[in-house]
C-alpha positions as CSV (number, residue, x, y, z in Angstrom):
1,X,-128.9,93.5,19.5
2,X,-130.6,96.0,17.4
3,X,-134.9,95.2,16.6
4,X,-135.6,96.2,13.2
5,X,-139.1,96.0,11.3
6,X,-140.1,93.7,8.9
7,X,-139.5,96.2,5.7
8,X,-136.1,97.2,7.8
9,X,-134.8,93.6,7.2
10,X,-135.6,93.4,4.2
11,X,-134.1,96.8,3.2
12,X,-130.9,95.1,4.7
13,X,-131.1,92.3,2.7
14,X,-131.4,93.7,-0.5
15,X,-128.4,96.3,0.3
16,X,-126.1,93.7,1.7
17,X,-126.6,91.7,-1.7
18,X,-125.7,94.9,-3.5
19,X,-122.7,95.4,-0.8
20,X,-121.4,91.7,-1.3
21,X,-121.6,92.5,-5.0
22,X,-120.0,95.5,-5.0
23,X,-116.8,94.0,-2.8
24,X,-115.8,91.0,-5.3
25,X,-116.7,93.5,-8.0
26,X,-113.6,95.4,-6.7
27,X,-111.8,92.6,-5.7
28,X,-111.6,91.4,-8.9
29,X,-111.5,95.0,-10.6
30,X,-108.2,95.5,-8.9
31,X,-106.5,92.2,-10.2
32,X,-105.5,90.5,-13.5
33,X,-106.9,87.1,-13.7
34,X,-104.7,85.9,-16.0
35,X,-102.3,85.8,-13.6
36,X,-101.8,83.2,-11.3
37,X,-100.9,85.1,-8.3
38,X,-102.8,87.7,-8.7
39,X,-105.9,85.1,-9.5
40,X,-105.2,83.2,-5.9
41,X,-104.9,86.5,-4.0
42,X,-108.3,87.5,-5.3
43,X,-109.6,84.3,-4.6
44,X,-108.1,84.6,-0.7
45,X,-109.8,88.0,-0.6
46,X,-113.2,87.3,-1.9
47,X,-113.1,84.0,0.6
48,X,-112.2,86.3,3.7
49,X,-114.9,88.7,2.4
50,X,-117.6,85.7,2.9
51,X,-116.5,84.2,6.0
52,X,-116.4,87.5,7.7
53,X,-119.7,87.5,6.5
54,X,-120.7,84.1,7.8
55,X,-118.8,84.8,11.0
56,X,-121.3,87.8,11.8
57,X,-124.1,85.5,11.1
């Protein structure tokens, strides 16, 4: 386990926000929405995305 400062974490914080964003951003960039398929497989990604996520929590 890594030890960070105080301004470290939050550097983190604010770049994993921006890194989450950025992910569903191209998620959904790389799909039409108006179609059904292509709407649930960007739905399946975005949800692996976050549990990944909340699995490395």
């Amino acid at each position: 386990m890594r030890i960070y400062s105080a301004q470290k974490y939050q550097e983190l914080l604010v770049n994993s926000i921006l890194w989450i964003d950025w992910q569903i951003q191209n998620i959904v960039g790389s799909k039409n929405l108006s179609l059904a398929d292509e709407y649930a497989q960007a739905n399946q990604e975005i949800v692996k995305t976050l549990t990944k996520i909340i699995k490395a929590g």
